[in-house]
N, C-alpha and C positions, 0 to 999 in steps of 0.2 A: 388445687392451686398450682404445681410443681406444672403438671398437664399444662396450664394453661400460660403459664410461662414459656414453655418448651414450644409451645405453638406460636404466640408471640416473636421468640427469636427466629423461629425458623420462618417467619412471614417479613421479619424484620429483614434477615437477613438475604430474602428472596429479593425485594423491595429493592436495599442497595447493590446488589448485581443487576439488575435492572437498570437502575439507575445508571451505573458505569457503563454498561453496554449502550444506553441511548448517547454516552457522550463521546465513543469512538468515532473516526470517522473512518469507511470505508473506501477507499484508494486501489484500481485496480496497476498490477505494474503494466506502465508503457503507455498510460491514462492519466489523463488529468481531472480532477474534479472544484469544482469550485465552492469557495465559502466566501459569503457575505457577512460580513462584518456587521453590529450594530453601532459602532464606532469609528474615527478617523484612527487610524494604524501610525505610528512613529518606527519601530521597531517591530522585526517580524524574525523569531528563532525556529529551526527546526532542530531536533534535537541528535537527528543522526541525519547528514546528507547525503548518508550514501542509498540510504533506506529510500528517503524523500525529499524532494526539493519543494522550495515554494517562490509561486513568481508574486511579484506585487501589480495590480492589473492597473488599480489605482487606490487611496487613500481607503476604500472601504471593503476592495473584492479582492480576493486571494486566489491560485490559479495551485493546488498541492499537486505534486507528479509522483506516480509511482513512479521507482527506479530498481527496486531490488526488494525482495520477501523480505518481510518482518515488521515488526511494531517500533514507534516513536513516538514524538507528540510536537505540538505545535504552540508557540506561543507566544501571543501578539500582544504590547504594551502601547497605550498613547500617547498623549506628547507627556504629561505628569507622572509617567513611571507607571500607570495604572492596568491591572492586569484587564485586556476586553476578553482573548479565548485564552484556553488552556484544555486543548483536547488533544486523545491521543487517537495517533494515525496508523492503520492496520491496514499494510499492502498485501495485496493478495491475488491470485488470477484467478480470471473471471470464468466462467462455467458458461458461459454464454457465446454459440456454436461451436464448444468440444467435443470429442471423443475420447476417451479410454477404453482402450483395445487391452484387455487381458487373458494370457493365455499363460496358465499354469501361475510360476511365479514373475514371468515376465509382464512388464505394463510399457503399454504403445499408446502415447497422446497424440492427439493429430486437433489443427484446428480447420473447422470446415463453412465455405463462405464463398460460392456454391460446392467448390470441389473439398473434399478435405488432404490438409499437407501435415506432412508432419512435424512435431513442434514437442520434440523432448523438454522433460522439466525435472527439475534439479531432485536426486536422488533415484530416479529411473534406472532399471537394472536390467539385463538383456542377458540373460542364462547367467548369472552370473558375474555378468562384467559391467563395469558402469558406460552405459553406453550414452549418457548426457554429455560428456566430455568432447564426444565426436562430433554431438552435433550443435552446442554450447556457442562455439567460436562465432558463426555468423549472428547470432542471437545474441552476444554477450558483448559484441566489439560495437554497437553502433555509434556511439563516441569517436572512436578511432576513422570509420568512413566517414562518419560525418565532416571531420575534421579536414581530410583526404578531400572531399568533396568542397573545401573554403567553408566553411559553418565553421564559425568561433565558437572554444569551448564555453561548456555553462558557466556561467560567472564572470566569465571573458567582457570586458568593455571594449 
C-alpha cells in the first residue's frame, strides 16, 4: 500500500510540473511573440518591465517583447475585474543560428546568418576577464540609438 502511494505522488507530482511548464510562455530576448486572447482585455500588467514588455495590438492580441533574461508573468483582466490569462514569461535566447566556440575555460558566442559575428552574452569569460562588458555596449544601448535616431522612448505618447 506505502508502494503504491509513493507512486501515486510521484506521478502526481510529475503531472503538476507539467502542467506549470505548459503554461509558461516562451519569449526570445529582442523577439516578440504573440498571444491571443480568448477574451476582450481592459487591463494588461507585466510583472517586471524590464524583463518584458507588452504591446496591446487590439482588444483581444497581445504582442510580449523580450527585453532582458529572466522570468515574469503576465496578466490580463476584462472589463469586470475578471482574470482572462495569468501566465508566466520566460525570456531566453534563442539557439537558433548560434555558435559556441569553446576553448579550455573560455566561451566565444557568435551568431551566424550567412556569415557568423560575434555576439557576447552575459557572464562570458575570456582567460579570465569578463569580456561581455566590452562588447555589451553596442548590444545593450539600443534605447539610447534608438532615441538618437527621433524613435520615442517605450511608453512614450
Amino acid at each position: 500500500m506505502t508502494r503504491i502511494f509513493a507512486l501515486f505522488a510521484a506521478v502526481t507530482t510529475l503531472a503538476a510540473a507539467g502542467a506549470a511548464w505548459g503554461q509558461s510562455l516562451p519569449v526570445r530576448i529582442d523577439q516578440a511573440s504573440r498571444v491571443t486572447l480568448s477574451a476582450t482585455a481592459r487591463d494588461v500588467v507585466i510583472g517586471n518591465p524590464s524583463v518584458a514588455d507588452v504591446t496591446v495590438i487590439d482588444g483581444r492580441n497581445l504582442l510580449v517583447m523580450g527585453k532582458a533574461y529572466g522570468v515574469t508573468n503576465l496578466v490580463v483582466l476584462d472589463a469586470r475585474g475578471r482574470t482572462i490569462l495569468d501566465r508566466q514569461i520566460v525570456v531566453s535566447a534563442s539557439d537558433d543560428g548560434r555558435i559556441s566556440f569553446y576553448r579550455g575555460p573560455d566561451v566565444y558566442n557568435y551568431s551566424c546568418s550567412p556569415r557568423c559575428e560575434r555576439t557576447p552574452m552575459p557572464g562570458e569569460r575570456d582567460s579570465g576577464q569578463g569580456v561581455y562588458g566590452q562588447w555589451a555596449g553596442p548590444y545593450s544601448d539600443y534605447p539610447g540609438r534608438a532615441e538618437a535616431a527621433g524613435a520615442k522612448p517605450s511608453g512614450a505618447k
